[in-house]
C-alpha positions in Angstrom: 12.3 15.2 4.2 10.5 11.8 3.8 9.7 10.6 0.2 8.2 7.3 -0.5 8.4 6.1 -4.1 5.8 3.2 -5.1 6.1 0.8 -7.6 4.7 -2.5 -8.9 0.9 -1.0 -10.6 0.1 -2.5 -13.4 -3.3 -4.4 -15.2 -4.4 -7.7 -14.6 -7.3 -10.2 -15.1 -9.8 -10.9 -12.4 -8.2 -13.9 -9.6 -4.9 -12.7 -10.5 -2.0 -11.1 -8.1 0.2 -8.4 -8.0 3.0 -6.8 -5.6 3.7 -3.4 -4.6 6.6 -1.7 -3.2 7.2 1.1 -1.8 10.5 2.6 -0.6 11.4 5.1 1.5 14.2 7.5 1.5 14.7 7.4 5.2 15.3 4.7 7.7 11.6 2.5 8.4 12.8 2.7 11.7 11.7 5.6 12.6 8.5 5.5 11.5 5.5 5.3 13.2 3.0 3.4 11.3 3.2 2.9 7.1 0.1 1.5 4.8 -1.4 1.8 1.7 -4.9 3.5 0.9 -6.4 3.8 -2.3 -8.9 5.7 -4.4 -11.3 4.7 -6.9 -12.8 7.1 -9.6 -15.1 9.2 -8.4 -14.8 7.8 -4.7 -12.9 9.7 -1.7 -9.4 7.6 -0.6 -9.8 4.8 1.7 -7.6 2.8 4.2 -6.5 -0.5 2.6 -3.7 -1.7 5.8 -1.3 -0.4 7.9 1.5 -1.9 9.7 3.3 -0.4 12.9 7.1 -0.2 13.6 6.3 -3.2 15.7 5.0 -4.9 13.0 1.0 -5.0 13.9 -1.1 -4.9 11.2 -4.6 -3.7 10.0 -6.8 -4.5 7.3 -10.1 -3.2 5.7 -12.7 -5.8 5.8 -13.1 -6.1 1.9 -9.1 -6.7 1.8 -9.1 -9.5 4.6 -7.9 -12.9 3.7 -6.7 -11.7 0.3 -4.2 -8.8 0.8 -0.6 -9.0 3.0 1.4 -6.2 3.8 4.8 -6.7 5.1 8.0 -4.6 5.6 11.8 -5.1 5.1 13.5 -3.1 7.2 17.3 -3.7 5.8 15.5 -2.3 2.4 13.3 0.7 3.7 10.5 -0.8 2.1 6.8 -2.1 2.7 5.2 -4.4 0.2 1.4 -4.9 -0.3 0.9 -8.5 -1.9 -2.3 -8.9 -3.4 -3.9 -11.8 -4.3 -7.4 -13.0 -5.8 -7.9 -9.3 -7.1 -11.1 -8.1 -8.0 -12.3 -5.5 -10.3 -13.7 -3.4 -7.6 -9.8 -3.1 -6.3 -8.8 -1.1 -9.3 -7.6 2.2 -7.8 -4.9 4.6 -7.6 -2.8 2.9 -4.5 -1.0 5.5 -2.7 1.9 4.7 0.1 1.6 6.3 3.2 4.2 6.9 6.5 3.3 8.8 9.8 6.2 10.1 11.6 4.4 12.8 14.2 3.5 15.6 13.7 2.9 14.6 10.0 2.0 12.1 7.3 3.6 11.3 3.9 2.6 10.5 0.8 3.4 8.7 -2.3 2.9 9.5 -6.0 0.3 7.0 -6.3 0.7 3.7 -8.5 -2.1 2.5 -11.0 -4.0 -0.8 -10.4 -6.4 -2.0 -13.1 -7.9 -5.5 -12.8 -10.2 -6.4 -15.8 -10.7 -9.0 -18.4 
């Protein structure tokens, strides 16, 4: 069974940056497509950017320009670098890998940016 284990949540002020990880207990190979979505309070969980086993990516509009995702296949891991945060990115991030039939999900790591 697939488990993913994110890491790297944490507070920070407005403009700043922060890196998660997440790292899966199964070869990255083998799966289809991993990303990250997130979920405010009180708002339902949205896609934040996916990348493919080949290594295409996808990115919500309001993450373009500011947010990378990469993935390091000799680690099993996919990293989400995010840069020039903004308060209305403070969410529970949740890592995410499709390997058909099904999807897998994280725990969920906290990310607060305020002054």
């Amino acid at each position: 069974q697939l488990q993913l284990a994110e890491s790297g949540g944490g507070l920070v002020h407005p403009g700043g940056s922060l890196r998660l990880s997440c790292a899966a207990s199964v070869s990255i190979f083998s799966i289809d497509v991993m990303g990250w979505y997130r979920q405010a309070p009180g708002k339902q969980r949205e896609l934040v950017t996916t990348i493919s086993s080949g290594g295409t990516t996808n990115y919500a509009d309001s993450v373009k320009g500011r947010f990378t995702i990469s993935r390091d296949n000799a680690k099993n891991t996919v990293y989400l670098q995010m840069n020039s945060l903004k308060p209305e990115d403070t969410a529970v991030y949740y890592c995410h890998a499709q390997m058909v039939p099904r999807g897998y999900w994280g725990q969920g790591t906290q990310v607060t940016v305020s002054s």
